[in-house]
C-alpha positions in Angstrom: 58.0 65.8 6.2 56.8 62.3 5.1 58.2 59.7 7.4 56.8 56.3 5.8 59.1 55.4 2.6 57.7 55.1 -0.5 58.0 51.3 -1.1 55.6 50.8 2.1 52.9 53.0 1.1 52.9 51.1 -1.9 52.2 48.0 -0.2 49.7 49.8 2.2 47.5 50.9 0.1 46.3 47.4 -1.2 46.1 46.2 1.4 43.7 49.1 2.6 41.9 49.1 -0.3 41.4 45.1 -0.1 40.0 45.6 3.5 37.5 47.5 2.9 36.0 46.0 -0.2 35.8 42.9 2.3 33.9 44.7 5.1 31.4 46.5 2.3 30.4 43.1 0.6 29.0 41.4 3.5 28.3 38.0 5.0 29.2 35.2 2.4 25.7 34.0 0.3 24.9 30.4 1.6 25.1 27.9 -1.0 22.2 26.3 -2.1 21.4 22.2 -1.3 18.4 20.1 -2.4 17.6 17.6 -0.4 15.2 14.4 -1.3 14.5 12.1 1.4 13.4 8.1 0.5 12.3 5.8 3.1 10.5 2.8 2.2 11.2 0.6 -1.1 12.2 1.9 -4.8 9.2 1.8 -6.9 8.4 3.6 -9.8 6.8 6.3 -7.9 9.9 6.8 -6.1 12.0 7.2 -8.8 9.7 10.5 -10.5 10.1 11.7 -7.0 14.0 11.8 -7.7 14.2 12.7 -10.8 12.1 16.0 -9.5 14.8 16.8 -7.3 17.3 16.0 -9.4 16.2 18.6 -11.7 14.9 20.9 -9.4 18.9 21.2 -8.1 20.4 21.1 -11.7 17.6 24.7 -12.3 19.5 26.1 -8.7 22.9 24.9 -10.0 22.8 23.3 -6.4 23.9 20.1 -4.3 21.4 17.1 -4.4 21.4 14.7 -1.1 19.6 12.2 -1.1 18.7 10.6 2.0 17.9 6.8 1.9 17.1 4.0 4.2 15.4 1.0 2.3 15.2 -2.7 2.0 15.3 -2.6 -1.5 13.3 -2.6 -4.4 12.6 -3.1 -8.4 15.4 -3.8 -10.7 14.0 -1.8 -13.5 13.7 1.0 -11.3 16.7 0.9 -9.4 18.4 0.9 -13.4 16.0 4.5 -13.9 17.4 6.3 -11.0 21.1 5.3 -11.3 21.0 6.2 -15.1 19.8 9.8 -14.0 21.9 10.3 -11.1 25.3 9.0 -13.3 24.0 11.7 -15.7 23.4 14.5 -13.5 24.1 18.1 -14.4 24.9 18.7 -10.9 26.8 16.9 -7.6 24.5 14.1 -6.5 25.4 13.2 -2.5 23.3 10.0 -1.7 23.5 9.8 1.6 22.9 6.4 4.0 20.8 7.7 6.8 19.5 8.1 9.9 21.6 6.2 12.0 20.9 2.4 11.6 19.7 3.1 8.4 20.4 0.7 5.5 20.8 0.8 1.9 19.7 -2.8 1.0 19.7 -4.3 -2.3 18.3 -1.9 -4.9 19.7 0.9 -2.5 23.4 -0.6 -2.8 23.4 0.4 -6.2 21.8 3.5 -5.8 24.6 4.3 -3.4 27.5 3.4 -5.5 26.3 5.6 -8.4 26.5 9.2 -6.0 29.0 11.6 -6.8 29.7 11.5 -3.1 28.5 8.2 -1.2 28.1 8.6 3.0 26.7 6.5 5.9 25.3 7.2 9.1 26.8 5.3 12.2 25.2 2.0 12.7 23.8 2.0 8.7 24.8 -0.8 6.6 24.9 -1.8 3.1 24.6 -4.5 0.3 22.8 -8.2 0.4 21.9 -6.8 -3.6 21.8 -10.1 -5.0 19.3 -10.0 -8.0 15.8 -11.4 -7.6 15.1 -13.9 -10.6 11.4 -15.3 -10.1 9.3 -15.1 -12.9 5.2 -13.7 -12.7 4.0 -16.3 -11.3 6.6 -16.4 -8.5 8.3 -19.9 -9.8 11.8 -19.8 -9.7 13.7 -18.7 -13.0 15.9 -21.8 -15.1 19.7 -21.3 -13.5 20.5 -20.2 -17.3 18.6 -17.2 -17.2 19.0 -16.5 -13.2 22.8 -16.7 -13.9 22.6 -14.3 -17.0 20.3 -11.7 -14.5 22.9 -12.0 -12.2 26.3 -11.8 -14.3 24.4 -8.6 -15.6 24.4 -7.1 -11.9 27.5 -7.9 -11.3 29.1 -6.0 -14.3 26.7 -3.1 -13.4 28.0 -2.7 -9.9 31.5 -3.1 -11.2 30.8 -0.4 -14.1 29.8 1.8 -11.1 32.3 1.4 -8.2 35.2 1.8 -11.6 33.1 5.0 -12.6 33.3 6.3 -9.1 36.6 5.0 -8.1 35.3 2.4 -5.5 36.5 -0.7 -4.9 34.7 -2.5 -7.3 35.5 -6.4 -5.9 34.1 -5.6 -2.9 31.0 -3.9 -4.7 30.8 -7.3 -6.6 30.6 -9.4 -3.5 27.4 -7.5 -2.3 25.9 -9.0 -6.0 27.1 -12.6 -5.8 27.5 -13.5 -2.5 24.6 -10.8 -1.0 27.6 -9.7 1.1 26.7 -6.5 3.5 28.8 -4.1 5.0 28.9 -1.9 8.1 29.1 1.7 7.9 33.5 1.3 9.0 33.3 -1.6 7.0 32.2 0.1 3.5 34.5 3.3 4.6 37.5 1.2 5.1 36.7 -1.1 1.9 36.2 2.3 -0.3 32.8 1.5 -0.9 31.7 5.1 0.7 33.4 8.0 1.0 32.5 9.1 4.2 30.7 8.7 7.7 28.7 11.3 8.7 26.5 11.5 12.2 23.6 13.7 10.2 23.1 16.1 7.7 24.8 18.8 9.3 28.2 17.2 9.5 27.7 15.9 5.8 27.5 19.4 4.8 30.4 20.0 6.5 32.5 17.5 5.5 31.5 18.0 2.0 32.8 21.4 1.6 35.9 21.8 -0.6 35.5 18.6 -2.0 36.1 18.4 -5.8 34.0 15.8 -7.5 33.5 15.0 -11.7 30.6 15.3 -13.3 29.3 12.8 -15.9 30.9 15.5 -18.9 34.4 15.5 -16.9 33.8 18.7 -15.3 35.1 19.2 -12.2 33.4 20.7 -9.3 34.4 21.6 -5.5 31.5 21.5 -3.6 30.5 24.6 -1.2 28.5 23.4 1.4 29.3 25.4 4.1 27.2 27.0 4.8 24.3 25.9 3.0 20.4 26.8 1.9 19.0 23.7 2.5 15.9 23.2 0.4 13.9 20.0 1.0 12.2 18.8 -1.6 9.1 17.0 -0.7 6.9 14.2 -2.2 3.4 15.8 -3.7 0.4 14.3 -1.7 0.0 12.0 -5.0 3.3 11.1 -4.6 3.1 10.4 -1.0 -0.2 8.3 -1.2 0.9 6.7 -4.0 3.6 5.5 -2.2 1.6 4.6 0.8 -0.5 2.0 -0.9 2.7 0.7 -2.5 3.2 -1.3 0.8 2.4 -4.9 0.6 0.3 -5.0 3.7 -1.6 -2.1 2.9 -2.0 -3.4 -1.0 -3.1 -7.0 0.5 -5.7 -5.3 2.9 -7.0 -3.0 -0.6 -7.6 -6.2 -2.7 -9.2 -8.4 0.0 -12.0 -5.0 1.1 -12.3 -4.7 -2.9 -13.4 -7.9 -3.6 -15.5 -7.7 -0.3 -17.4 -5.1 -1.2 -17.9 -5.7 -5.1 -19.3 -9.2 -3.5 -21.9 -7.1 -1.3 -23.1 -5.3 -4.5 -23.8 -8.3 -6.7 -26.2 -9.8 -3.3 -27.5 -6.7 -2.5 -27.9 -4.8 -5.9 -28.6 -0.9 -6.0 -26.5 -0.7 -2.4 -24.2 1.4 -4.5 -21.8 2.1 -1.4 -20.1 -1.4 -1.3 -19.8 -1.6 -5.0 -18.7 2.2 -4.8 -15.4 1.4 -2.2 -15.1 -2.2 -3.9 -14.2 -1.0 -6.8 -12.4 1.7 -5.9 -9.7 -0.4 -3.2 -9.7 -3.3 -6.2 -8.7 -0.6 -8.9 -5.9 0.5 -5.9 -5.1 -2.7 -5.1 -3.9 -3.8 -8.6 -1.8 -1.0 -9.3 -0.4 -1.5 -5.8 0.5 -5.1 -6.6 1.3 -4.2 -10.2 4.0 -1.7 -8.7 5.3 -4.4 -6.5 5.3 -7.4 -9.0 3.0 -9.5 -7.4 2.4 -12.9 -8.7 -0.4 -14.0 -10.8 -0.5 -17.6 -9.1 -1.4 -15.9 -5.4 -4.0 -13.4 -7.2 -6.1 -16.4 -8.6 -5.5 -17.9 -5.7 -7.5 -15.3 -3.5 -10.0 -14.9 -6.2 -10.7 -18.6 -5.7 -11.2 -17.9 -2.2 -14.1 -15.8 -2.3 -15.7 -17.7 -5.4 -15.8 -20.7 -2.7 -16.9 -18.3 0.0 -19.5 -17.5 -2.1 -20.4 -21.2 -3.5 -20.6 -21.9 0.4 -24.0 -19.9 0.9 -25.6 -21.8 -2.3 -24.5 -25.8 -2.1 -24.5 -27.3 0.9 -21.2 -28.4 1.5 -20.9 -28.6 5.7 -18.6 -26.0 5.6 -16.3 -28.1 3.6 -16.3 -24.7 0.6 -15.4 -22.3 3.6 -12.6 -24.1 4.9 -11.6 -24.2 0.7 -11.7 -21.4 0.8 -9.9 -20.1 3.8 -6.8 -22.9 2.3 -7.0 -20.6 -0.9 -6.9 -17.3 0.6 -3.6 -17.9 3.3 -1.8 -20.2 0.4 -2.4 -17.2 -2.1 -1.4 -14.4 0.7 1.6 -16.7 1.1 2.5 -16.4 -2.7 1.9 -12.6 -3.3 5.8 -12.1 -2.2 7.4 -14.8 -1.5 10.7 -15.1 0.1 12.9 -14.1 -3.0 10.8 -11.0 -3.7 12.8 -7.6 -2.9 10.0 -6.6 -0.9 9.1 -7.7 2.7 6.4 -10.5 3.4 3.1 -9.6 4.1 2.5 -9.7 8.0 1.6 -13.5 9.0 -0.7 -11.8 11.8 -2.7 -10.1 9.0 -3.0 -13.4 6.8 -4.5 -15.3 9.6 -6.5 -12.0 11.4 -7.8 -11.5 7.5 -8.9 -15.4 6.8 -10.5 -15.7 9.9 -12.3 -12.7 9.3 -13.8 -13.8 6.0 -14.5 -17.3 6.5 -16.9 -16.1 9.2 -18.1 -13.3 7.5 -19.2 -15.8 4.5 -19.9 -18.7 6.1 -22.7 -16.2 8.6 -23.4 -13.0 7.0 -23.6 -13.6 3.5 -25.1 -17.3 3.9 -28.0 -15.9 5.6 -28.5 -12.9 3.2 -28.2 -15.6 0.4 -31.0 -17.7 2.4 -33.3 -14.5 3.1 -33.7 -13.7 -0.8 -34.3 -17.3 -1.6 -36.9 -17.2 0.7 -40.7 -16.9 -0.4 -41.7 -13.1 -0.6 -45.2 -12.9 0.4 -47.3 -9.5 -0.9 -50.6 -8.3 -0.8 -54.2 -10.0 -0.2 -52.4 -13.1 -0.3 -50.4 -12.0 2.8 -53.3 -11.9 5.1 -53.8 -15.8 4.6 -52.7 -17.2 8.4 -53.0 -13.9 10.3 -55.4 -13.6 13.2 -58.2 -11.2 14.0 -60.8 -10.3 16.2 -64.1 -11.0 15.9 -66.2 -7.5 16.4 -69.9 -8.6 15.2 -70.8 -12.4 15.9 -70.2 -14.6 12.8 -73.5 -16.0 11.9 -71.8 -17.2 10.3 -71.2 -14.0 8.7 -70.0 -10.7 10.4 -67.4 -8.0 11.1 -63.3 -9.3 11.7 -60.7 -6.3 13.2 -57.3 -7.4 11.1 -54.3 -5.6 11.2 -56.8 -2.4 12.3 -59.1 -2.8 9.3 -62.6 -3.7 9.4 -63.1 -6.7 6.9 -66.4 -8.9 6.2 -66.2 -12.4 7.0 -67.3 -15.5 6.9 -67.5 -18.4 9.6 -66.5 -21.6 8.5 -67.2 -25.4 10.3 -69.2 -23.6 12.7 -72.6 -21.7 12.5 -71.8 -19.2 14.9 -68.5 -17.5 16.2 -69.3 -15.0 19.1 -68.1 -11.8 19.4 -64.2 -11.0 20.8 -63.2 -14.7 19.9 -59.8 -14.9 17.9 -60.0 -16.0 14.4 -57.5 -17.5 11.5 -57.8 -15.9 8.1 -57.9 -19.2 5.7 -58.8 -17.7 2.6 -60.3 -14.7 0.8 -63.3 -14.8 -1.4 -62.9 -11.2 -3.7 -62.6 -8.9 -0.6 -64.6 -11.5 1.9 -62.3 -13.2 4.5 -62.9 -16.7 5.0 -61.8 -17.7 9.1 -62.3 -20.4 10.9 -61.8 -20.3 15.2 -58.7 -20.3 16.7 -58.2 -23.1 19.3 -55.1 -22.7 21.6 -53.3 -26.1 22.1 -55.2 -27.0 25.2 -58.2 -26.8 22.4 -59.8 -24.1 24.7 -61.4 -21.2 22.3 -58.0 -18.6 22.8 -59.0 -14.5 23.1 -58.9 -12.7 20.1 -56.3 -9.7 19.6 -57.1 -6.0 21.3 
């Protein structure tokens, strides 16, 4: 007799049948993340490095994050990597990290164009008012540096509206280089959430629905998670290395060191060699980071007057020149304004007072060594002293230089034999000598 009714065995059944298609399918497939990590200013190189991982996650259908701390960085650039993040095929997370991290200037933007935007504690963000020097690090007419910045202003507005931030406050960090706390941007809707690493991102991020650039909607599943990071090539990385204004300063100033070193000491091959190499280096490095034109000459002067200094006789007054040149034109490379940090005031000095002495000793007395008389050959042997081995009467037998030469005795009939003699001349291969007196005019002993 069946005791359980119909109507629950109907019910049963699926219910049966759902649990154990649960238990045969397994543990849940982790979602797959990208993550691209930037730490140090946007540059060109920088921005191919995104754009990898960018499209390295849009081939996974996965979840970039980016992780960014910088001061800032290139305008154009900046403008690159928001246009490719704002177009991505995928969710783009940028996230404001580690903790005390910041995201300033060219990384505010960045920020505000993310799918997702999130801070670390202690992180902060803005101070992305636009940079309007011209190449030679003058500033820009107030026209033009007002057009440059009404143009940023309308760009960060365009982006907070996109992504539903507040777009006033975003506008502050343009015109008034306003910055904002971690709580501050949270509770002013620049960011939508704080996160103590990446490991709470992901989980806060799960089940969130964000819109794509073609409307579509997404909910993010992020828990749990493949993380992939996606590192910089060793290009990349070097590349990015010498993209630091210390390091680039340090590239030109060895460059033009050693091509220096070749043109005094042609055929050395080795200083020319690294010159050339740390100059070529050096330019892109200072191309990358906008240098300006005005502190470049301004160094190049510097060594032209270092190297004036071991010709004319100036009492040092080219080396100090030229020390002037080099610390004004280190000054100039990035001035204030630039979105890149100052090179180190330590350096400048350490570097000027290394070079001023360097030319003003090292090079001065290479200089004076080649301008000296080269003497070569029988003419050599003029002023040398001997060793009289067979008495000069007043010809005989000299030891020079441990070579037996014939000689001749002149002012005096007879030289004995072991007395010291000068060679004063040479008569085909007949030495011409004459005694050598010490300064007490005693007759001095010849050399063993």
């Amino acid at each position: 007799m069946n005791l359980v009714p119909f109507s629950v065995r109907k019910l049963l059944l699926p219910a049966v049948l759902f649990l154990f298609l649960s238990l045969s399918a397994g543990p849940a497939v982790a979602a797959p993340v990208y993550v691209v990590k930037v730490d140090g200013p946007i540059v060109p190189v920088v921005a191919a490095y995104l754009e990898r991982g960018i499209a390295r996650a849009e081939a996974a259908d996965a979840v970039c994050i980016v992780e960014l701390n910088t001061p800032g960085g290139l305008y154009e650039t900046t403008q690159r990597i928001v246009s490719r993040i704002l177009n991505a095929r995928v969710p783009v997370v940028v996230f404001v990290s580690p903790a005390g991290g910041w995201a300033g200037s060219a990384g505010t933007f960045i920020t505000m164009a993310a799918h997702v935007a999130a801070m670390a504690p202690g992180s902060r963000i803005g101070a992305a008012h636009p940079v309007a020097l011209s190449p030679s690090g003058e500033e820009m007419p107030s026209v033009q540096e007002q057009k440059i910045t009404e143009d940023a202003a309308a760009w960060v507005r365009s982006i907070a509206q996109m992504r539903g931030r507040d777009p006033t406050k975003a506008e502050l960090a343009v015109r008034e280089s306003k910055s904002y706390t971690d709580q501050e941007a949270l509770a002013g809707k620049l960011i939508d959430l704080r996160a103590a690493d990446l490991a709470d991102l992901l989980r806060q991020l799960h089940g969130r629905e964000v819109t794509l650039s073609g409307g579509t909607k997404v909910v993010l599943k992020t828990s749990p998670a493949s993380i992939n990071r996606e590192e910089m090539t060793r290009v990349e990385q070097f590349l990015f290395t010498i993209s630091n204004p210390n390091l680039a300063y340090v590239l030109m100033t060895v460059g033009l060191l050693g091509i220096v070193l070749e043109l005094y000491n042609p055929g050395a091959i080795l200083p020319g060699v690294l010159g050339g190499v740390s100059l070529l280096l050096a330019l892109y490095a200072l191309g990358t980071l906008n240098a300006y034109w005005g502190g470049i000459l301004l160094i190049l002067l510097a060594f032209a007057l270092f190297v004036a200094e071991a010709f004319i006789v100036s009492h040092g007054l080219l080396t100090v020149g030229g020390i002037a040149s080099l610390v004004f034109g280190s000054l100039m490379l990035f001035s204030h304004g630039s979105p890149f940090p100052e090179i180190s005031l330590g350096l400048i000095v350490g570097m000027a007072g290394a070079l001023g002495a360097f030319f003003a000793f090292a090079v001065g007395a290479v200089v004076r060594g080649q301008r000296r008389q080269v003497v070569t050959g029988k003419e050599g042997l003029i002023g040398t002293v001997g060793k009289v081995l067979t008495p000069l009467k007043p010809e005989g037998t000299v030891l020079l230089e441990g070579e037996r030469w014939w000689a001749r005795a002149e002012g005096e009939e007879e030289v004995e034999s072991g007395a010291a003699v000068v060679v004063t001349g040479l008569e085909g291969l007949k030495l011409r000598v004459k005694r050598k007196v010490s300064r007490e005019g005693d007759a001095a002993r010849g050399q063993g």
